[in-house]
Backbone as ProteinMPNN parsed JSONL, in Angstrom:
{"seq_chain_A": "XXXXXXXXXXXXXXXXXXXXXXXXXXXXXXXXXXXXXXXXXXXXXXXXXXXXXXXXXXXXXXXXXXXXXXXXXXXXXXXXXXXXXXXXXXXXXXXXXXXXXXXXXXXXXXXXXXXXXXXXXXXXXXXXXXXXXXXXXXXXXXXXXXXXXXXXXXXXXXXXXXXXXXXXXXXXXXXXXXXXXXXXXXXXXXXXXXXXXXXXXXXXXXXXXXXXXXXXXXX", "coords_chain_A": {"N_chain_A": [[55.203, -87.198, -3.073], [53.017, -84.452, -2.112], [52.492, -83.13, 0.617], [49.349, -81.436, 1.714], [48.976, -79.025, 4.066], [45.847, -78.706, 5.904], [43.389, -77.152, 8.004], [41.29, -77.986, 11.168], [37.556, -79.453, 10.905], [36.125, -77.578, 12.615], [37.683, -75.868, 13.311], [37.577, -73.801, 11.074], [35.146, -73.294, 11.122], [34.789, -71.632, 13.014], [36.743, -70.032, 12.402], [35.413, -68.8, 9.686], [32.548, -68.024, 11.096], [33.597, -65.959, 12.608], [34.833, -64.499, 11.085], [32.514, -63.61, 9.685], [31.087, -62.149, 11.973], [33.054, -60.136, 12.296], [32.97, -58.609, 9.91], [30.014, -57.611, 9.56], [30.341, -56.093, 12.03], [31.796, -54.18, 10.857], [30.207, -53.123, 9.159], [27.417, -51.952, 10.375], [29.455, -50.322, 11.969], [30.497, -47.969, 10.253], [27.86, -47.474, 8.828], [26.425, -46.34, 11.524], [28.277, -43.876, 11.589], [26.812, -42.175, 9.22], [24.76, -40.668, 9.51], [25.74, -38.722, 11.14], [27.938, -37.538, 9.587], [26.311, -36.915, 7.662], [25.374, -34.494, 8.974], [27.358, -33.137, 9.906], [28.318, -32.293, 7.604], [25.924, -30.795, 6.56], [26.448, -28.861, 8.068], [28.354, -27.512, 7.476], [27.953, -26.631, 4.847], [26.058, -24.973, 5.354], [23.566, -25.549, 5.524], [21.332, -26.366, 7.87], [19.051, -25.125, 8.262], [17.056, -22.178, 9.383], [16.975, -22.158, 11.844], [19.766, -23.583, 13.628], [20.756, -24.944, 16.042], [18.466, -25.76, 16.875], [17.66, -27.451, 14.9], [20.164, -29.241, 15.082], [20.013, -30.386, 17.647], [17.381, -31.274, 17.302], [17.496, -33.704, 15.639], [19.873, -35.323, 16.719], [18.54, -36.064, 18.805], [16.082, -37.227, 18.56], [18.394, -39.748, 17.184], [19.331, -40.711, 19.084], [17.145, -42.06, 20.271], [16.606, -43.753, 17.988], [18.815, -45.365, 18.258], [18.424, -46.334, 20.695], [16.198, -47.458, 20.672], [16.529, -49.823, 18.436], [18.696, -51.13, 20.299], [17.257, -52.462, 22.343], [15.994, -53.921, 20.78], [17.433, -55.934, 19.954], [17.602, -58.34, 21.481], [14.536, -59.465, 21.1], [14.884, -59.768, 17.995], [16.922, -61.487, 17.484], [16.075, -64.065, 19.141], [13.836, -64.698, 17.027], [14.665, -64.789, 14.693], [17.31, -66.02, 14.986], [19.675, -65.703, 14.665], [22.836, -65.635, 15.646], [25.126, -63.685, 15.648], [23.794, -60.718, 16.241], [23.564, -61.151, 18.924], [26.479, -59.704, 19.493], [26.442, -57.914, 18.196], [25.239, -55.793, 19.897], [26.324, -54.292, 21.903], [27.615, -52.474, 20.545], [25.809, -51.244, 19.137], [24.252, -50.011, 21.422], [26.084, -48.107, 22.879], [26.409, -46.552, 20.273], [23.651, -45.447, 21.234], [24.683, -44.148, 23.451], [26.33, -42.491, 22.156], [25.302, -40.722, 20.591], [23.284, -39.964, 22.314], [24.828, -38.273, 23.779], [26.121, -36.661, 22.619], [23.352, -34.945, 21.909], [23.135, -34.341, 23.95], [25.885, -32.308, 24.401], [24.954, -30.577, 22.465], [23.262, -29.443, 23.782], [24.435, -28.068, 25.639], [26.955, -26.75, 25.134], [26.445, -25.678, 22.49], [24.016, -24.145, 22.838], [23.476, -23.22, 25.6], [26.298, -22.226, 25.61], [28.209, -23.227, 27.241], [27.357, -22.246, 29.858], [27.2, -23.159, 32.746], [26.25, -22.421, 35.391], [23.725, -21.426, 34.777], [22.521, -23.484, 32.999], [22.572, -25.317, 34.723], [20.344, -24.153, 36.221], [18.446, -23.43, 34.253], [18.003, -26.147, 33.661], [16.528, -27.189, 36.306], [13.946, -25.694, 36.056], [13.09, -26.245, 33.374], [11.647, -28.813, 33.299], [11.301, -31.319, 31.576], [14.079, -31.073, 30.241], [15.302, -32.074, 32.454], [14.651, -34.555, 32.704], [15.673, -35.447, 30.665], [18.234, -35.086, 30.934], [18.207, -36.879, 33.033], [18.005, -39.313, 31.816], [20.258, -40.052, 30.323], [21.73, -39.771, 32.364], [21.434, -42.367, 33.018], [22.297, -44.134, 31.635], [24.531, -43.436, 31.622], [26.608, -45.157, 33.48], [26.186, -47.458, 31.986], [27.139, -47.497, 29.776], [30.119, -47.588, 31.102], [30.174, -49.538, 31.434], [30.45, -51.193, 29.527], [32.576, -53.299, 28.413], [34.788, -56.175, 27.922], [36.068, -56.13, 30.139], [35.1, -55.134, 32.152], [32.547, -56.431, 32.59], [33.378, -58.641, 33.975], [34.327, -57.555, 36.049], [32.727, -56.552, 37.128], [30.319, -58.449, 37.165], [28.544, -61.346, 35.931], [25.816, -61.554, 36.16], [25.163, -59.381, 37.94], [25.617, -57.236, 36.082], [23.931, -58.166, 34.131], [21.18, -57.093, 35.404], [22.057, -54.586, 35.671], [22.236, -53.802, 32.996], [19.776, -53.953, 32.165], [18.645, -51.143, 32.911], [18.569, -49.801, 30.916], [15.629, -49.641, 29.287], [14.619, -48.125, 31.037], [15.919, -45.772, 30.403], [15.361, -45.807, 28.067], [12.517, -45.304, 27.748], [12.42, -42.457, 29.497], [13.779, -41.34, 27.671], [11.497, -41.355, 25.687], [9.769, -39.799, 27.035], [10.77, -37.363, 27.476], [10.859, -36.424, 25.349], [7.644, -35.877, 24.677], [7.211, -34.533, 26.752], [8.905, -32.169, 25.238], [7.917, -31.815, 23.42], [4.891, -31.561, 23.658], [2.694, -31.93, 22.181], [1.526, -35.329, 21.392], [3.593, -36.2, 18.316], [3.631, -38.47, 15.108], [5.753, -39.884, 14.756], [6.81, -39.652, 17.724], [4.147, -41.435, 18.808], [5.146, -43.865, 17.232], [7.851, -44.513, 17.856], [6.93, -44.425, 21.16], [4.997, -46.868, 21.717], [6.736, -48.504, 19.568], [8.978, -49.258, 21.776], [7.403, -49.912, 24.216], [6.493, -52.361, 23.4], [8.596, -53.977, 23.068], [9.52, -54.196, 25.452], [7.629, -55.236, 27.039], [7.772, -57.825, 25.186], [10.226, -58.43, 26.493], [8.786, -59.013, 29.239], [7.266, -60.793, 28.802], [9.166, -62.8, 27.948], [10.439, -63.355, 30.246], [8.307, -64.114, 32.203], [7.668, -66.368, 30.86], [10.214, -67.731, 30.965], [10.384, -68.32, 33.752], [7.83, -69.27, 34.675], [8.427, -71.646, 33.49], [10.715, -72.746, 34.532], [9.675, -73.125, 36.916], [7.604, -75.443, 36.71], [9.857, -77.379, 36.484], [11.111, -77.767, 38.764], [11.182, -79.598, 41.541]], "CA_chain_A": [[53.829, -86.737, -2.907], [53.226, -83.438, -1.171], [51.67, -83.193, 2.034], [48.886, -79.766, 2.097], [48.187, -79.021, 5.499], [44.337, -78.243, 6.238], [42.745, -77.209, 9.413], [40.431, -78.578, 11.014], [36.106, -78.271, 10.119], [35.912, -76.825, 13.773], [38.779, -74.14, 13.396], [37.996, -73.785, 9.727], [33.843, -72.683, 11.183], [34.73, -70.738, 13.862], [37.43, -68.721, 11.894], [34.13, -68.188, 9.345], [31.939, -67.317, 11.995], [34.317, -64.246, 13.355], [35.087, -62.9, 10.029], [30.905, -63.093, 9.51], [31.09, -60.849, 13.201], [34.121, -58.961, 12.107], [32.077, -58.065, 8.682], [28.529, -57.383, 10.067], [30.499, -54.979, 12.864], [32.4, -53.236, 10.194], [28.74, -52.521, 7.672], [27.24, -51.432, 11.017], [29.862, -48.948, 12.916], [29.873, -47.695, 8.998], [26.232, -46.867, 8.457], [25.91, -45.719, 12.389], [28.789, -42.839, 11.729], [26.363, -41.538, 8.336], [23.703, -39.54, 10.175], [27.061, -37.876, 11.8], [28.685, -37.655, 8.68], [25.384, -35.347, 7.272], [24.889, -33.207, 9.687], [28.833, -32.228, 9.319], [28.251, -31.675, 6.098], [24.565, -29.978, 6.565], [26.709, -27.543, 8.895], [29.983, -27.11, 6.312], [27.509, -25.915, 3.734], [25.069, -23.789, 5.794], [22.538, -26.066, 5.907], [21.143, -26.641, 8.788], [17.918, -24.123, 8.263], [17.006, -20.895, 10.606], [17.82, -22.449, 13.358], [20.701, -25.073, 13.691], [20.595, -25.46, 17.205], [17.33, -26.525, 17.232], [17.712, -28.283, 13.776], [20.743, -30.373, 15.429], [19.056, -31.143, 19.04], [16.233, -32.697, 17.536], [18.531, -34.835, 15.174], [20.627, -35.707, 17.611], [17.752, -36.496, 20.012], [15.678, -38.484, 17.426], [19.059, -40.374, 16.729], [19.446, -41.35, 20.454], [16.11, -43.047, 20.389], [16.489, -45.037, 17.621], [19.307, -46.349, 18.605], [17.898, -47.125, 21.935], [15.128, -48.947, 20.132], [17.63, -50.829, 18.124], [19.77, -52.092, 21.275], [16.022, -53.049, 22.909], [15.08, -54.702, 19.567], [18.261, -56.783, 19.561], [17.156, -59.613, 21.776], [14.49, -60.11, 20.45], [15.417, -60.143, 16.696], [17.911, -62.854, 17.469], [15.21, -64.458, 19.483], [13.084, -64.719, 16.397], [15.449, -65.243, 13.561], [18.154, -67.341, 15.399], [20.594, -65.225, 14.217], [23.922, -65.698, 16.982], [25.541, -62.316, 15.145], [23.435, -60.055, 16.432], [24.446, -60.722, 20.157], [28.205, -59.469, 19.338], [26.628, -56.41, 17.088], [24.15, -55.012, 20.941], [27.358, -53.648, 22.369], [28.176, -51.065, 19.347], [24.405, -50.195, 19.103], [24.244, -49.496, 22.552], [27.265, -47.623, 22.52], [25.763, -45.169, 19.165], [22.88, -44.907, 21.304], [25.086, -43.306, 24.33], [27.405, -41.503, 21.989], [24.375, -39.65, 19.804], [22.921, -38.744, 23.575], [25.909, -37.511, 24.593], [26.017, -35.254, 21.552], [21.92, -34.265, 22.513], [23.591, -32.899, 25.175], [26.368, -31.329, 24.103], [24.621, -29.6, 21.95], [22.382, -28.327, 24.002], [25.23, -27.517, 26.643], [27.855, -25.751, 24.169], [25.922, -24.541, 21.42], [22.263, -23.418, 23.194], [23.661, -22.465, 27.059], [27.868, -21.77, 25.434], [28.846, -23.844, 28.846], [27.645, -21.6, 30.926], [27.092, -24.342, 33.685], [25.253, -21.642, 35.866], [22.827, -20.67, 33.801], [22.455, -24.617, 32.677], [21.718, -25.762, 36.021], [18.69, -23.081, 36.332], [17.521, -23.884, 33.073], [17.516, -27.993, 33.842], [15.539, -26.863, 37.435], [13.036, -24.904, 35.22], [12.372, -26.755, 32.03], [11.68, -30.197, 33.502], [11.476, -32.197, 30.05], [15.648, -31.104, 30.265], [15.835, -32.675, 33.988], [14.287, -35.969, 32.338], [16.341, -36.262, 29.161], [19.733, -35.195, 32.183], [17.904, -38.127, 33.837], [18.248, -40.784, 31.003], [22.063, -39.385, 30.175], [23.027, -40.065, 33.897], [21.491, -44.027, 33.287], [23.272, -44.326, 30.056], [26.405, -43.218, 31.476], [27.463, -46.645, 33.94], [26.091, -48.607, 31.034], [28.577, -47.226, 28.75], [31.099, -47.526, 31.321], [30.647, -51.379, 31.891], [30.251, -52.241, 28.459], [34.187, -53.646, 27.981], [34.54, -57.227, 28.763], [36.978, -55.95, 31.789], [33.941, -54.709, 33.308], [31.902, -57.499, 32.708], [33.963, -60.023, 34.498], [34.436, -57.241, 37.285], [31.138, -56.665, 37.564], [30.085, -59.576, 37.423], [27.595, -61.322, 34.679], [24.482, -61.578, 36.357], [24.62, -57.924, 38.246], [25.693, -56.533, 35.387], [22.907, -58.06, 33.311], [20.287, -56.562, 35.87], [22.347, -52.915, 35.546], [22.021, -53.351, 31.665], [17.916, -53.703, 31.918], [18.575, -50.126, 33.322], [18.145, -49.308, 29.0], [14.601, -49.95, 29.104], [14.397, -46.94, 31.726], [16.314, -45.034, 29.53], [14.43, -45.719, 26.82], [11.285, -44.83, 28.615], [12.773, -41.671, 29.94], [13.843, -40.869, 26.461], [10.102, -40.515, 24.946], [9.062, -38.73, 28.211], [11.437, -36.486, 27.43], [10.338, -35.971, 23.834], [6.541, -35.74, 25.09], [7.237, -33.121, 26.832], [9.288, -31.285, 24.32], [6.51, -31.611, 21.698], [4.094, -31.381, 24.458], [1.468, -32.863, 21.48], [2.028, -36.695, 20.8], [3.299, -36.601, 16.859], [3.506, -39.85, 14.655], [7.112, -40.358, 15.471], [6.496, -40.138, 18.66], [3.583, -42.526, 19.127], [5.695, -45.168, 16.974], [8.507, -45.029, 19.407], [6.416, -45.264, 22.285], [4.844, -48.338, 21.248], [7.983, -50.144, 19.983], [9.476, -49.387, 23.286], [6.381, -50.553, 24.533], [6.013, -53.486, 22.944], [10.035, -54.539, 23.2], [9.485, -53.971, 26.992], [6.398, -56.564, 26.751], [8.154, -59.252, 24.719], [10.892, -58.992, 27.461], [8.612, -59.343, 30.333], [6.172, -62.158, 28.559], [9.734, -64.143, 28.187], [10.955, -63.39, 31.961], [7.5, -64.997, 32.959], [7.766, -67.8, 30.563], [11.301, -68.826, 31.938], [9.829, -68.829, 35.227], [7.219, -70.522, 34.76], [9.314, -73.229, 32.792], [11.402, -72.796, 35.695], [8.685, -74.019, 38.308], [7.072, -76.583, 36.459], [11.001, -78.441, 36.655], [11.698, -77.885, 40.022], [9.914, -81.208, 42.015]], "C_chain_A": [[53.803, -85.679, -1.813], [51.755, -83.324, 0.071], [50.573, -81.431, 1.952], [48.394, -80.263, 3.483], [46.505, -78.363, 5.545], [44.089, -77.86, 7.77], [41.456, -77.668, 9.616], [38.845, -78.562, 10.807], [36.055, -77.091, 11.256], [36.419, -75.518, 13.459], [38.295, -73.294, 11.823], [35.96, -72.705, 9.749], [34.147, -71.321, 12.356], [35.408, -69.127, 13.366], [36.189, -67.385, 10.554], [32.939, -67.49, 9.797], [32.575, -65.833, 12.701], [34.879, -63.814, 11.828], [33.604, -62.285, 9.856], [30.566, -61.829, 10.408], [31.461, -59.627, 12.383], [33.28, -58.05, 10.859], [31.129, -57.137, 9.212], [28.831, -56.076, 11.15], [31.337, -53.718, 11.948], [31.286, -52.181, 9.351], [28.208, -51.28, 9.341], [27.717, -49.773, 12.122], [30.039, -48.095, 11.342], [29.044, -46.811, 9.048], [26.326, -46.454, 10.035], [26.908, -44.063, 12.449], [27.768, -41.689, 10.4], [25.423, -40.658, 8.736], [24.75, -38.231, 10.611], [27.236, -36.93, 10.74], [27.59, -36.491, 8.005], [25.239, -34.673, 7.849], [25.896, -32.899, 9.983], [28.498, -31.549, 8.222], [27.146, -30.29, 5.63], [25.782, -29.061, 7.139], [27.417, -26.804, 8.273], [29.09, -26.174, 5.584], [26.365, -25.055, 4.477], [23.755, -24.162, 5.673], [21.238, -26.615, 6.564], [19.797, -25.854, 9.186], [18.107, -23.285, 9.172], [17.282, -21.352, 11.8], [18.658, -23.268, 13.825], [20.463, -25.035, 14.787], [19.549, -26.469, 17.513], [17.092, -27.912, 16.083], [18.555, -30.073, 14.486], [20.237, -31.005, 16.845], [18.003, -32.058, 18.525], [16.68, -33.666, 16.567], [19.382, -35.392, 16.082], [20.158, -36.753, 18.605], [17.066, -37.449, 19.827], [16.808, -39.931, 17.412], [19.305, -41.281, 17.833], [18.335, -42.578, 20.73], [16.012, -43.819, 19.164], [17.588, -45.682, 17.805], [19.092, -47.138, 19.67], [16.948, -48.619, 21.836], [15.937, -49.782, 19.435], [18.411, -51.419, 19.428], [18.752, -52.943, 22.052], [15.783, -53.945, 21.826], [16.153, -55.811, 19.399], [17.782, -58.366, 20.212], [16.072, -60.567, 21.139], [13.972, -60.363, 18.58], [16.151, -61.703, 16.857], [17.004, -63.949, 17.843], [14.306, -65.337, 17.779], [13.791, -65.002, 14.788], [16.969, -66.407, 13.793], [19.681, -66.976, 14.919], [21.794, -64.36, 15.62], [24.401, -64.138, 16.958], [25.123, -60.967, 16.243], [23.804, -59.585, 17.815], [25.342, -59.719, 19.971], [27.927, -58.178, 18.592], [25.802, -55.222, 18.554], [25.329, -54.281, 21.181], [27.464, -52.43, 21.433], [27.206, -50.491, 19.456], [24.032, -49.575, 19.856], [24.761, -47.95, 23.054], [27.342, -46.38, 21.368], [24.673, -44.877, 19.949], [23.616, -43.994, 22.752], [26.089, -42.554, 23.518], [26.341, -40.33, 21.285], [23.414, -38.887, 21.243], [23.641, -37.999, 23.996], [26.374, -36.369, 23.845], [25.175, -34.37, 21.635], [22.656, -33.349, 23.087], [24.516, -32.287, 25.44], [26.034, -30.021, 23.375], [24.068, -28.497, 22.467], [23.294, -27.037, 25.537], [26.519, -26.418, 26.166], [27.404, -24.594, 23.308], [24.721, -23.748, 21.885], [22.901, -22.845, 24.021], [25.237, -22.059, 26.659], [28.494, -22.07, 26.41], [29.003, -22.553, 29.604], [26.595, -22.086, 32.055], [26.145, -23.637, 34.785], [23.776, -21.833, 35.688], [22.105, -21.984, 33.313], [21.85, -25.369, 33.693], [20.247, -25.096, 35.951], [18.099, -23.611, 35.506], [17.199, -25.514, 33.382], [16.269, -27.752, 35.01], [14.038, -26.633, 36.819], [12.386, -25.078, 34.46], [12.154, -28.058, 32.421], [11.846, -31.384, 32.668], [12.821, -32.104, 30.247], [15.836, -32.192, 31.461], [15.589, -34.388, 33.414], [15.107, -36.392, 31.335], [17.919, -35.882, 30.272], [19.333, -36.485, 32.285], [18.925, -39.35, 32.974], [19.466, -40.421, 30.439], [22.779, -40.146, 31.228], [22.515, -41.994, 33.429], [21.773, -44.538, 32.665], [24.438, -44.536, 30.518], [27.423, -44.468, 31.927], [27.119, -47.589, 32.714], [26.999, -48.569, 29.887], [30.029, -47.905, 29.282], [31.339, -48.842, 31.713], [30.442, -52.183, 30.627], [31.295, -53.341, 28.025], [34.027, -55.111, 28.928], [35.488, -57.171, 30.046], [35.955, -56.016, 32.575], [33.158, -55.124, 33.554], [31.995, -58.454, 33.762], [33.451, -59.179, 36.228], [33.432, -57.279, 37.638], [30.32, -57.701, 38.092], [28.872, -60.055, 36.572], [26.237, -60.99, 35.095], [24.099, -59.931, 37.392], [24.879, -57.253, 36.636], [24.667, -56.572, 33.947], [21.346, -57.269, 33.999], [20.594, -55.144, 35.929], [21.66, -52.664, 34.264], [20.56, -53.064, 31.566], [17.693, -52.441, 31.872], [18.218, -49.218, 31.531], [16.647, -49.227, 28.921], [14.222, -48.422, 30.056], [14.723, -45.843, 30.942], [15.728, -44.221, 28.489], [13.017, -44.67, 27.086], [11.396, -43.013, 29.059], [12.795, -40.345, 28.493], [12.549, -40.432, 25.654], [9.369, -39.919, 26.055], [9.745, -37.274, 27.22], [11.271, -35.249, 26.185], [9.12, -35.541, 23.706], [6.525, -34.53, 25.326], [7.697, -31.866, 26.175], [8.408, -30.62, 23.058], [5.026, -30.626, 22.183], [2.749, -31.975, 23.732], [2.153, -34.02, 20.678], [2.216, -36.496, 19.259], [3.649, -38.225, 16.131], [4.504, -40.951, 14.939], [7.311, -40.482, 16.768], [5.98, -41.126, 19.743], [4.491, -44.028, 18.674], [7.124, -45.35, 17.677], [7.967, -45.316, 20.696], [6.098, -46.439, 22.116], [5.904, -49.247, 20.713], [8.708, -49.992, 20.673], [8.5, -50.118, 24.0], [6.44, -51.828, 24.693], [7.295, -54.547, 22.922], [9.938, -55.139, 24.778], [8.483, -55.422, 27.068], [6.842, -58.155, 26.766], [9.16, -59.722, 25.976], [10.536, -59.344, 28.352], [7.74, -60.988, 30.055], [7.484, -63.1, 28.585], [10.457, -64.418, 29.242], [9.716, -64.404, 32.17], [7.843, -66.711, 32.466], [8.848, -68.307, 31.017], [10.965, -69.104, 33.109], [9.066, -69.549, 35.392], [7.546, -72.112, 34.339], [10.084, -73.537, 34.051], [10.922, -73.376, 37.353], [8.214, -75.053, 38.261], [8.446, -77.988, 36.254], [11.459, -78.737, 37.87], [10.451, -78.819, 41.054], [9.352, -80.379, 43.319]], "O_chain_A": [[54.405, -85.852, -0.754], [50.53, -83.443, 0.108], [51.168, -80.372, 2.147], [47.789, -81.252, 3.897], [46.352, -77.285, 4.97], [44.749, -78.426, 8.641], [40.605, -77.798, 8.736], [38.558, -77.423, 10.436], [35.966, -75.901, 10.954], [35.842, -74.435, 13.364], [38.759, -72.176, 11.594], [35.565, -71.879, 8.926], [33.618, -70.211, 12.303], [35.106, -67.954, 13.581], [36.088, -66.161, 10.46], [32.371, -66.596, 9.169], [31.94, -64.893, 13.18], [35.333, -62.685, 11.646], [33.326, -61.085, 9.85], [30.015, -60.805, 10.005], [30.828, -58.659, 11.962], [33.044, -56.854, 11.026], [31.41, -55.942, 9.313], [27.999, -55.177, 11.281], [31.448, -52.556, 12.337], [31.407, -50.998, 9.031], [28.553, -50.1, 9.401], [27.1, -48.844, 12.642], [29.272, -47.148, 11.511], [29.24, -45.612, 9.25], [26.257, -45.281, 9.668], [26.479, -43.152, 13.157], [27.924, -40.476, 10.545], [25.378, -39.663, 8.013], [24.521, -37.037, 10.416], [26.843, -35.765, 10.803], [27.959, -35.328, 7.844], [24.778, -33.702, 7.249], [25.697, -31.916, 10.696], [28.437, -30.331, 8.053], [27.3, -29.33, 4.875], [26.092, -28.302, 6.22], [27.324, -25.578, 8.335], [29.359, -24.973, 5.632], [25.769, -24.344, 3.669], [22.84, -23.338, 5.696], [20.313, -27.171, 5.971], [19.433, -25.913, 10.361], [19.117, -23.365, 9.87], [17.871, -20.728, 12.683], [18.137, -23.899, 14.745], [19.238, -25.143, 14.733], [19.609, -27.542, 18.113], [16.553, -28.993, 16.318], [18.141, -31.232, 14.502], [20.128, -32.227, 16.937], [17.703, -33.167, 18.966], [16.072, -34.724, 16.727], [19.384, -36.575, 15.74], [20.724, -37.733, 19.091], [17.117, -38.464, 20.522], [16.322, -41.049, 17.582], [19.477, -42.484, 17.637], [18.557, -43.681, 21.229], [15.189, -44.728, 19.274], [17.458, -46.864, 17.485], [19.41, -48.325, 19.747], [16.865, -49.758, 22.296], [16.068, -50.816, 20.09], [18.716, -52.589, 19.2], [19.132, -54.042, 22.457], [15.206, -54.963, 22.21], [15.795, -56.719, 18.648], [17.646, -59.363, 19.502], [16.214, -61.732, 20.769], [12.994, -60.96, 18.13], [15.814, -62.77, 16.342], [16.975, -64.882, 17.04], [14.324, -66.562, 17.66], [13.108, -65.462, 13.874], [17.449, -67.248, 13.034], [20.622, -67.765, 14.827], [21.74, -63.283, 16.213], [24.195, -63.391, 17.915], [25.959, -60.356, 16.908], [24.173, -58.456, 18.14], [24.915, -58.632, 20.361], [28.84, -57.398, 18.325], [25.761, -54.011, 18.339], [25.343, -53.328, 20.401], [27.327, -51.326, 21.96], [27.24, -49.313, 19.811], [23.441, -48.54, 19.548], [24.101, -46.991, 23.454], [28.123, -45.434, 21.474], [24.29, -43.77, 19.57], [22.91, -43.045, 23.091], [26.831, -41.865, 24.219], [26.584, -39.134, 21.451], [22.985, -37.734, 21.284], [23.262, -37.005, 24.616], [26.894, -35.351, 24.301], [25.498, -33.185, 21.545], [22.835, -32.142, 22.923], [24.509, -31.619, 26.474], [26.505, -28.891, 23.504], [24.105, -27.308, 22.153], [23.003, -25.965, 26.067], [26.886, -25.452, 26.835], [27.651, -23.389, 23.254], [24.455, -22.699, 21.298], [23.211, -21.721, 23.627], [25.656, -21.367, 27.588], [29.435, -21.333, 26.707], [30.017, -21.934, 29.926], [25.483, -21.597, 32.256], [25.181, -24.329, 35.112], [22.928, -22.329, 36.43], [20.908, -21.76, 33.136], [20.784, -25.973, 33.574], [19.214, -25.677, 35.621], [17.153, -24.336, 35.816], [16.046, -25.933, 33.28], [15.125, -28.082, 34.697], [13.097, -27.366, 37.121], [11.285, -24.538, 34.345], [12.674, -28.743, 31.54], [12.489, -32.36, 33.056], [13.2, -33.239, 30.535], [16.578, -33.152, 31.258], [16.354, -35.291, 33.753], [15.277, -37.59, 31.106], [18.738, -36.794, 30.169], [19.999, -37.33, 31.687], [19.96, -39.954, 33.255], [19.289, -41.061, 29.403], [23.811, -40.818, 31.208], [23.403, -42.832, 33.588], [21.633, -45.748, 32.838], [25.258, -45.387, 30.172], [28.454, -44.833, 31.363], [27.894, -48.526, 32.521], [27.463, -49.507, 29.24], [30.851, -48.492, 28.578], [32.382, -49.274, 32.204], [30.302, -53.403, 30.553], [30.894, -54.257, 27.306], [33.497, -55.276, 30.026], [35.594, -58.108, 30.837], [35.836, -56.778, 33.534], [32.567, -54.737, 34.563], [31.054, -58.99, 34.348], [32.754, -59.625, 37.139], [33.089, -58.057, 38.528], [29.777, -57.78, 39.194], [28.037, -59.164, 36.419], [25.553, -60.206, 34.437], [22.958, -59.481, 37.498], [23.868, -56.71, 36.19], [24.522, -55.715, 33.075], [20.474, -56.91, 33.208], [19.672, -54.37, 36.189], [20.81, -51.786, 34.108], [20.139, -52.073, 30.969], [16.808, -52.066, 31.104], [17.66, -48.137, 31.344], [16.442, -48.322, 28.112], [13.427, -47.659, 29.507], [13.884, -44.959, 30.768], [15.59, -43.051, 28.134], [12.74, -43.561, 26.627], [10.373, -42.346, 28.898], [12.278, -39.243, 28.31], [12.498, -39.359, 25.053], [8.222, -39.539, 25.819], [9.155, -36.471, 26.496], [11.424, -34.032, 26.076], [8.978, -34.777, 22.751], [6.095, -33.605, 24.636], [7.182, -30.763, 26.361], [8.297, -29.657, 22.3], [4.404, -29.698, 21.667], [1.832, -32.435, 24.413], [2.957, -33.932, 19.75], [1.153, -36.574, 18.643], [3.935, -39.111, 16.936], [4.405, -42.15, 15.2], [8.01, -41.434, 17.117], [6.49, -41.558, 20.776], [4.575, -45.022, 19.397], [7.42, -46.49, 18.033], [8.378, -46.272, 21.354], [6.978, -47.26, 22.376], [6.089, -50.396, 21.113], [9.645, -50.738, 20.389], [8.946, -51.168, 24.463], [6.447, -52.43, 25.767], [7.106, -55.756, 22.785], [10.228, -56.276, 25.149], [8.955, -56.556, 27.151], [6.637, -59.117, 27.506], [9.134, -60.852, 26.464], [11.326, -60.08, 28.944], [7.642, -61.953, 30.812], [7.289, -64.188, 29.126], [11.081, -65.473, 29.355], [10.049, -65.58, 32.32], [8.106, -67.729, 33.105], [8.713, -69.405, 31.556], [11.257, -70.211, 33.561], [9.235, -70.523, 36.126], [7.129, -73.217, 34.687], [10.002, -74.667, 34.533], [11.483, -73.792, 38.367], [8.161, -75.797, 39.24], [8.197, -79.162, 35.984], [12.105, -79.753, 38.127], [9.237, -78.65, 41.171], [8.499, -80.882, 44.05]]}, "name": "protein", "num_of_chains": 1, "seq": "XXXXXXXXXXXXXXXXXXXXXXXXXXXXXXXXXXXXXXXXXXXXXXXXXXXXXXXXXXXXXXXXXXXXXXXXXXXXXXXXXXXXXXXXXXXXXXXXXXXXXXXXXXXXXXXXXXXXXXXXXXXXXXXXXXXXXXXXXXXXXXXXXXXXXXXXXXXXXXXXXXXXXXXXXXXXXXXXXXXXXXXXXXXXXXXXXXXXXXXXXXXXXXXXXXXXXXXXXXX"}
C-alpha cells in the first residue's frame, strides 16, 4: 500500500493565499504599465495631437492622481470589503503613483525646458502651480524610498507609518496643483477633490474612533 504524502490544511492555505497575492500583483502591475504602453504608441504613430508636450503632461499628471487616489482608497476598500489582498497590492499602487509623477516631471523637465536646469529653476520661481506640483514630487520621493521592507524595519513601523500619511499631503498638493493649472475647477477636477476629500475624512473619522475606543478601555 502506497503512502501519498499531503501537506498540511495550514501550509496547503497559506501557499493558496500567496499565489491569490502573487496573481492579483501580476493583473495589477499589468493593467498599471497600459496607460504607458498608449502613450508609446500615441507617440510611435504621431499621435499625440498639436501639442504632445502638453498632450503628455496632462496624461501623465492626471495618471499621478489617480493613482494617488487609488493608494488613499486602499485602506479603506479593505476596510469595507475585508479583503486581506489588497494590503500587499498599496505598495505597487503607491509606487505607479510616484513613477507616473516622476514622468509629470520629466516631461516637463526634458521635453518642455530640454534640461535646461537654469531656465527650470526661474520658471518653478515664476509659475507657482510648478513650485506646488515640485512640492508634492519632493514628498513622494522618501515615500518611495522607504517603501522596501529593508526600510521598514530600519525605519521603523510606527515612524514610518506616520511618514507614509505624508500621501494625503501629496495628494492634496496634487489637485492644488491642477487648480491652478486649469485655474477653473473642471468635472475631473471637482471629483478628485472630493474623493481625496472624502478618503482623508474616512481616515480621520477612524483615527477618532480608535481613540475613543481607546479611552473608554483604559480604567
Amino acid at each position: 500500500m502506497s503512502a501519498v504524502a499531503t501537506r498540511p490544511r495550514g501550509a496547503r492555505k497559506a501557499s493558496s493565499a500567496s499565489d491569490d497575492t502573487r496573481y492579483w500583483k501580476i493583473v495589477f502591475f499589468t493593467n498599471g504599465l497600459v496607460p504607458l504602453i498608449f502613450l508609446i504608441s500615441d507617440w510611435y504613430q504621431g499621435a499625440l495631437g498639436a501639442n504632445p508636450i502638453d498632450y503628455v503632461t496632462r496624461a501623465t499628471g492626471t495618471l499621478a492622481l489617480l493613482f494617488l487616489a487609488l493608494t488613499l482608497a486602499v485602506t479603506p476598500l479593505r476596510m469595507l470589503t475585508g479583503w486581506g489582498t489588497l494590503n500587499k497590492l498599496r505598495r505597487m499602487v503607491g509606487l505607479y503613483a510616484f513613477f507616473y509623477t516622476t514622468l509629470h516631471l520629466l516631461t516637463y523637465l526634458w521635453w518642455d525646458q530640454e534640461l535646461a536646469f537654469g531656465a527650470a529653476v526661474t520658471d518653478v520661481l515664476k509659475r507657482k502651480f510648478i513650485a506646488v506640483g515640485l512640492a508634492a514630487w519632493l514628498i513622494m520621493l522618501p515615500l518611495a524610498i522607504t517603501s522596501t521592507n529593508g526600510m521598514i524595519k530600519r525605519v521603523g513601523g510606527k515612524r514610518w507609518k506616520w511618514l507614509h500619511r505624508l500621501t494625503y499631503v501629496a495628494a492634496g498638493l496634487g489637485v492644488l496643483h491642477f487648480y491652478m493649472l486649469l485655474k477653473v475647477p473642471t468635472r475631473k477636477l471637482w471629483n478628485y477633490g472630493l474623493l481625496i476629500g472624502a478618503l482623508l475624512a474616512v481616515r480621520i473619522a477612524v483615527w477618532a474612533f480608535k481613540q475613543a475606543t481607546r479611552g473608554k478601555k483604559t480604567p
